[in-house]
Rosetta silent file (secondary structure, phi, psi, omega in degrees, C-alpha in Angstrom):
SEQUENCE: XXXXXXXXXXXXXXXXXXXXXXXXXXXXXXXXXXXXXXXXXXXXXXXXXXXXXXXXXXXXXXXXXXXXXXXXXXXXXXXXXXXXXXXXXXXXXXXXXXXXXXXXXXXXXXXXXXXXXXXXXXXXXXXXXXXXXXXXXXXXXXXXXXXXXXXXXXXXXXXXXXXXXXX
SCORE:     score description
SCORE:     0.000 S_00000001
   1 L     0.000  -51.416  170.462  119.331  150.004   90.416 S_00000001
   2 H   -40.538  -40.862 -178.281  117.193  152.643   88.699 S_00000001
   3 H   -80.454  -26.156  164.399  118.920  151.178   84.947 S_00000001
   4 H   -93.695   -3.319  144.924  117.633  147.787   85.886 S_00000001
   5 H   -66.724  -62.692  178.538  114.185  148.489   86.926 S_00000001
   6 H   -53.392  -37.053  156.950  113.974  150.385   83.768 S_00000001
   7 H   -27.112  -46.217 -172.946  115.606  147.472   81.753 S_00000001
   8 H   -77.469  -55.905 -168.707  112.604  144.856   83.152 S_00000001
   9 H   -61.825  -28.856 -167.611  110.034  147.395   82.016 S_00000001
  10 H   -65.659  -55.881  173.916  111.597  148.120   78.780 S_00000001
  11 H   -82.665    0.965  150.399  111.489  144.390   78.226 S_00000001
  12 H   -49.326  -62.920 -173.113  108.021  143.785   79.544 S_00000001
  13 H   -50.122  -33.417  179.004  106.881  146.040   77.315 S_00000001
  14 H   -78.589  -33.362 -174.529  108.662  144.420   74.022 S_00000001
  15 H   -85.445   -0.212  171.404  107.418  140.787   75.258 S_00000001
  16 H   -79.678  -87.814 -177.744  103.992  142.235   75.418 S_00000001
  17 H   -35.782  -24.639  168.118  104.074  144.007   72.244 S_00000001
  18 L  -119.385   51.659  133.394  105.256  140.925   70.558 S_00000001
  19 L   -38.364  -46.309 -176.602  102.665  138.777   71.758 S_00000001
  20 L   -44.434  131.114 -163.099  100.634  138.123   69.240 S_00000001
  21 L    53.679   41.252  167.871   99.323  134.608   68.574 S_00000001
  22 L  -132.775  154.394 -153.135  100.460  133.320   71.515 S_00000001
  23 L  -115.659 -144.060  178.520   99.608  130.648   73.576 S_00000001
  24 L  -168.464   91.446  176.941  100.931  128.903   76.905 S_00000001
  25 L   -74.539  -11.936 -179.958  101.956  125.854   75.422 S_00000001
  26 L   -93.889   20.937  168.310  102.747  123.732   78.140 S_00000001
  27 L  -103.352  -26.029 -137.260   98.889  123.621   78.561 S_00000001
  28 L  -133.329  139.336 -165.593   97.810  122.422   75.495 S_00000001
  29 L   -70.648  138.247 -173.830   98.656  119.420   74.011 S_00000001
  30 L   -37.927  -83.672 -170.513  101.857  118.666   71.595 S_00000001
  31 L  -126.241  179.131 -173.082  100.184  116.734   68.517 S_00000001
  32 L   -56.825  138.100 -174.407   97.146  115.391   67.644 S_00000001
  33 L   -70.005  -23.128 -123.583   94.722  113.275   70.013 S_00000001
  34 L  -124.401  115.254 -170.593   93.917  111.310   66.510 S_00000001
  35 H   -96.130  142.928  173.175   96.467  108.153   65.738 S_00000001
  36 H    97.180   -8.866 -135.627   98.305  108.199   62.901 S_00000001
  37 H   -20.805   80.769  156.406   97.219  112.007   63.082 S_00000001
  38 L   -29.461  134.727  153.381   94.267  111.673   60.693 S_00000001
  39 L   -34.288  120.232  169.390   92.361  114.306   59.301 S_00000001
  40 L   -50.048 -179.435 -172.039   89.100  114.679   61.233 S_00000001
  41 H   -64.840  -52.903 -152.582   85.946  112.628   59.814 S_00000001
  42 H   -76.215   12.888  177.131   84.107  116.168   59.234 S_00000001
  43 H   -87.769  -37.158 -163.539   86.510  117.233   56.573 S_00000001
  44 L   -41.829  -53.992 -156.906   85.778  114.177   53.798 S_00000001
  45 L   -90.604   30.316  166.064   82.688  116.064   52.634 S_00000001
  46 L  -131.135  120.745  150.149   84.572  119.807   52.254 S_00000001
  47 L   -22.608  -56.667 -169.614   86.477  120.357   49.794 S_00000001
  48 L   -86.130  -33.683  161.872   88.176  123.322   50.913 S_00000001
  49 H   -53.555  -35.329 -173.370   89.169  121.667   54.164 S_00000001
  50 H   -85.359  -18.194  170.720   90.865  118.566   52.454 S_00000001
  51 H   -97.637  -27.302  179.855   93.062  120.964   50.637 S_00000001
  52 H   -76.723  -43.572  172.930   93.963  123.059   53.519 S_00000001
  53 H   -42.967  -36.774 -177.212   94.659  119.729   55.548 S_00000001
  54 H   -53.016 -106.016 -178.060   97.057  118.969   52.672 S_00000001
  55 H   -11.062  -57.950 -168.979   99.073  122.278   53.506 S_00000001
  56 H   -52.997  -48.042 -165.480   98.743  121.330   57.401 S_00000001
  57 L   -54.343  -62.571 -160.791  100.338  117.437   56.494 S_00000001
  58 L   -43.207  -55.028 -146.066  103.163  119.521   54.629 S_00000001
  59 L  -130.039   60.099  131.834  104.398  121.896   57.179 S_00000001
  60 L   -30.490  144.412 -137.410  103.052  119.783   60.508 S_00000001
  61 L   -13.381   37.577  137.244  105.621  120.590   63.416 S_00000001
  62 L   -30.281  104.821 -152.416  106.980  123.517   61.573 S_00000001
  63 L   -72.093 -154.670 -178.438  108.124  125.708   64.379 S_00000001
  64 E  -107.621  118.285 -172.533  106.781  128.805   65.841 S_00000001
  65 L  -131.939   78.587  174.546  108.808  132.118   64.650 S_00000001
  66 L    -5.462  123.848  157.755  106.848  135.483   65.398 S_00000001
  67 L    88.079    0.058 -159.819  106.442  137.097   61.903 S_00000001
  68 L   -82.000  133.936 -168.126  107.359  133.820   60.273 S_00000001
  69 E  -134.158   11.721 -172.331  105.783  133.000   56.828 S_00000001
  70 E  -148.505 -151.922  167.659  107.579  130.311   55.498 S_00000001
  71 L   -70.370  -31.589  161.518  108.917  126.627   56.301 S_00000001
  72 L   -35.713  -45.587 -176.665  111.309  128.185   58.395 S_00000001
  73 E   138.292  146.582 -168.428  108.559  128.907   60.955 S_00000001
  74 E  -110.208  172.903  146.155  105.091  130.689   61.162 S_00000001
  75 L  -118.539  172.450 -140.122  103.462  132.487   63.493 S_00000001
  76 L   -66.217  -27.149 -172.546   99.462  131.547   63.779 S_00000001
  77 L   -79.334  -19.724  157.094   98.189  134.105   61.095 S_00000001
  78 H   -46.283  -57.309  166.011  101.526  133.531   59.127 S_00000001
  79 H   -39.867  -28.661 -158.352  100.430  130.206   58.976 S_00000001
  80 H  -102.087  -34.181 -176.608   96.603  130.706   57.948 S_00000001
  81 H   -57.017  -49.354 -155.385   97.672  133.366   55.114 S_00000001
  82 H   -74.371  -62.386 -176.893  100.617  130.715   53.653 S_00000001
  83 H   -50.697  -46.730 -177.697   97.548  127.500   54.097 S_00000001
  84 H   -89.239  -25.035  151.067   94.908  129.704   52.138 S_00000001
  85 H   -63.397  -22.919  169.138   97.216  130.694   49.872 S_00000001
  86 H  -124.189   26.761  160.718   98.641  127.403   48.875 S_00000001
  87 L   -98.158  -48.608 -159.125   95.513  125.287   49.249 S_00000001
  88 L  -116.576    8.786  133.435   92.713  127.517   47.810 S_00000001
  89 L    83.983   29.313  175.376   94.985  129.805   46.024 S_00000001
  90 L   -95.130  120.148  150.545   93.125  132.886   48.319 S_00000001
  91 L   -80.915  111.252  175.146   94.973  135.977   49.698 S_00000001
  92 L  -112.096  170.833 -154.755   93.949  137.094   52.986 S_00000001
  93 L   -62.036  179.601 -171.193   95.011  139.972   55.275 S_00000001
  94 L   -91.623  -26.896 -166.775   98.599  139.251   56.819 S_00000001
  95 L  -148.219  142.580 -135.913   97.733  139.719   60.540 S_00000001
  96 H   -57.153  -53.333 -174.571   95.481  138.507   63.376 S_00000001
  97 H   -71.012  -30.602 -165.830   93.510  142.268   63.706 S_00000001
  98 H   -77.337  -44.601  168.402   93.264  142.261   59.857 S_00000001
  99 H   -43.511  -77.669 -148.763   91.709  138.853   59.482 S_00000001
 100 L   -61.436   -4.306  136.314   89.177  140.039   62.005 S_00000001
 101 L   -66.285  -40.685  150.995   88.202  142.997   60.057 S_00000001
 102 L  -109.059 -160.215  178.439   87.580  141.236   57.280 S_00000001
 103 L    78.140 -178.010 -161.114   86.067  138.423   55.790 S_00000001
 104 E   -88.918  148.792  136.909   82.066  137.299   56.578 S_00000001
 105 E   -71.340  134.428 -159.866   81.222  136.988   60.175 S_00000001
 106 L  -111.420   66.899 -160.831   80.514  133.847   61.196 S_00000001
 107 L   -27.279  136.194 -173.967   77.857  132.681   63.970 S_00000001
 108 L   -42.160  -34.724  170.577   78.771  130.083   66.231 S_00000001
 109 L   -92.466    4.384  154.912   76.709  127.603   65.545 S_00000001
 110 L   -89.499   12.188 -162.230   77.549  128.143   61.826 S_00000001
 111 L   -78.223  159.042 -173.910   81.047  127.525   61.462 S_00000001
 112 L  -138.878  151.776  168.544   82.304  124.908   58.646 S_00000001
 113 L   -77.569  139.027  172.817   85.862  123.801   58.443 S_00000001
 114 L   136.793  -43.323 -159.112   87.627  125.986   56.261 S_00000001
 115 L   -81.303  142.494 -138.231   86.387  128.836   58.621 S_00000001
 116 E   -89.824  143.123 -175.138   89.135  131.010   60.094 S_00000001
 117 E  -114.521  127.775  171.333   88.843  131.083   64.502 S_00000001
 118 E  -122.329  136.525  166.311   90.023  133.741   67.329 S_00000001
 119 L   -95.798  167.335  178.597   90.795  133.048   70.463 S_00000001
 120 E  -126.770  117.274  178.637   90.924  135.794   73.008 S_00000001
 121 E  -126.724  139.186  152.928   94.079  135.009   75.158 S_00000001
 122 L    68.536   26.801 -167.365   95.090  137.692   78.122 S_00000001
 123 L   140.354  -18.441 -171.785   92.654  140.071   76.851 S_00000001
 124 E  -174.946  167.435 -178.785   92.226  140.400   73.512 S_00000001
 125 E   -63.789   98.005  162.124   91.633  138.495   69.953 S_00000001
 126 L  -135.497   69.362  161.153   95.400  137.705   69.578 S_00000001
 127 L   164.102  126.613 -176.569   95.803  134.214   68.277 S_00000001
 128 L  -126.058 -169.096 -173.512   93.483  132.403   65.280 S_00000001
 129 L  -169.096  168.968  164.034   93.672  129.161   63.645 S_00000001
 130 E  -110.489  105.626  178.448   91.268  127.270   60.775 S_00000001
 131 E   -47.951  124.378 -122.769   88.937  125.101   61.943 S_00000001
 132 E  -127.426  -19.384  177.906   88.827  121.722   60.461 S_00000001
 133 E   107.040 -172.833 -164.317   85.383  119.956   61.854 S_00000001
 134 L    55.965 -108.517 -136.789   84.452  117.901   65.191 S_00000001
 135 L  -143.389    2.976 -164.801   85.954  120.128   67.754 S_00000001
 136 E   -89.826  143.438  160.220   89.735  120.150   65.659 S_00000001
 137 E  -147.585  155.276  178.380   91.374  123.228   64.378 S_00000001
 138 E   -91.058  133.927 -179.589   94.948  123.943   62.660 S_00000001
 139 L  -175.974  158.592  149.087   97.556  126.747   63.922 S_00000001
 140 L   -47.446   71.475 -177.760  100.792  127.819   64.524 S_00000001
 141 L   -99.419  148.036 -169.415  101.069  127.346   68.456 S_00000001
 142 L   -57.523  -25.960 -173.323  103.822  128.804   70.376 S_00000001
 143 L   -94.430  -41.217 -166.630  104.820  125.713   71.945 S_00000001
 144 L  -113.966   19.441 -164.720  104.420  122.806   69.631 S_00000001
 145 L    18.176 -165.027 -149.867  104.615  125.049   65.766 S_00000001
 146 L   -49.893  131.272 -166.368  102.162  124.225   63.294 S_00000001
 147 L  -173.436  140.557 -173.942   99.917  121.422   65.002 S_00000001
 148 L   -81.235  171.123  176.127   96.102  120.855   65.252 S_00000001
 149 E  -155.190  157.662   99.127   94.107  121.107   68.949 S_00000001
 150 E    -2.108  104.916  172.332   90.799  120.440   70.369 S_00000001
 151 L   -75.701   -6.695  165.283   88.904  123.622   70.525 S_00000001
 152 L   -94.872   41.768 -164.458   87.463  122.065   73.778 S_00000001
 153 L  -120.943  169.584 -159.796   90.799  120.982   75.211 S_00000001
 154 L   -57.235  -30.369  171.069   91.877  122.306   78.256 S_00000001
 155 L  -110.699  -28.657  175.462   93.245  125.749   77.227 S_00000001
 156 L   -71.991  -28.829  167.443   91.508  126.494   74.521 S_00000001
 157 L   -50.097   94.972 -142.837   87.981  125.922   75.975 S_00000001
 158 L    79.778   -0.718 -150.808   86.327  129.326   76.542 S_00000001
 159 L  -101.707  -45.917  168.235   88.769  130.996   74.749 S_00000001
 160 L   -41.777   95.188  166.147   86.855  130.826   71.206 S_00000001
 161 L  -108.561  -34.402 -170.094   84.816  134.414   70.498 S_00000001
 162 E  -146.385 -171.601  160.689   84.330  134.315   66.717 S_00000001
 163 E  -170.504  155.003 -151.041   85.436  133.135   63.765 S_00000001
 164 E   -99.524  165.401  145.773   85.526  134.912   59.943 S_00000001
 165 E  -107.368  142.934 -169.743   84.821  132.746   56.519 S_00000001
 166 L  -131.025   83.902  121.759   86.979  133.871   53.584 S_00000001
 167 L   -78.749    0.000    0.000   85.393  133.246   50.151 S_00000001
């Protein structure tokens, strides 16, 4: 009895520890609210958005694969390094805590699409995305892989604390 109490904790601990960027997908909606799933409106006049959207069209229900970096499957910061690298030809850090060390900080009511977003799920910053304009942002979500959301939508809504710009 004693090796299978210790078993459940052992594996608490590893589904905790590999956490990161994750969501509770059966909250949050599948695909895009937006038929035809359009680009929002607030992108036409950014450059740097209309190229990252490009990357999003390409690898659009791409699944979700902790550590994942490629077509294969992303996880969400896998995702935002591989979009800023092969829209705007940018390297950024590799991981959720790295982003959020660097790059400018960005006040709330300044954010532009292009600019990179953390959520705080269970506790902590652990899952970002790039915001896109309106209320839309692009990510890797655990449930649905690479797929835009409503930053007001039902799980995501309070969830926003900052978000970094990387020029």
């Amino acid at each position: 009895m004693f090796d299978s109490f210790r078993h459940i904790i052992i594996l608490a601990f590893i589904t905790l520890a590999l956490g990161g960027c994750a969501s509770t997908g059966h909250l949050q909606q599948a695909r895009s609210d937006h038929p035809g799933h359009l680009p929002p409106a607030a992108i036409e006049g950014s450059d740097k958005a209309q190229k990252l959207w490009q990357v999003f069209e390409r690898y659009q229900g791409t699944p979700y694969e902790y550590g994942g970096t490629s077509a294969d499957g992303f996880d969400c910061s896998g995702f935002i390094v591989v979009a800023y690298q092969e829209g705007l030809g940018k390297h950024l850090p590799r991981t959720t805590s790295q982003m959020l060390a660097g790059g400018e900080v960005v006040q709330p009511g300044q954010i532009e699409p292009g600019d990179v977003v953390f959520f705080r799920i269970e506790g902590k910053e652990q899952h970002a995305g790039i915001y896109m304009g309106g209320d839309r942002f692009i990510h890797a979500s655990t449930s649905a892989g690479v797929t835009q959301s409503s930053i007001r939508g039902y799980y995501w809504s309070g969830r926003l604390t900052q978000a970094r710009r990387f020029d």
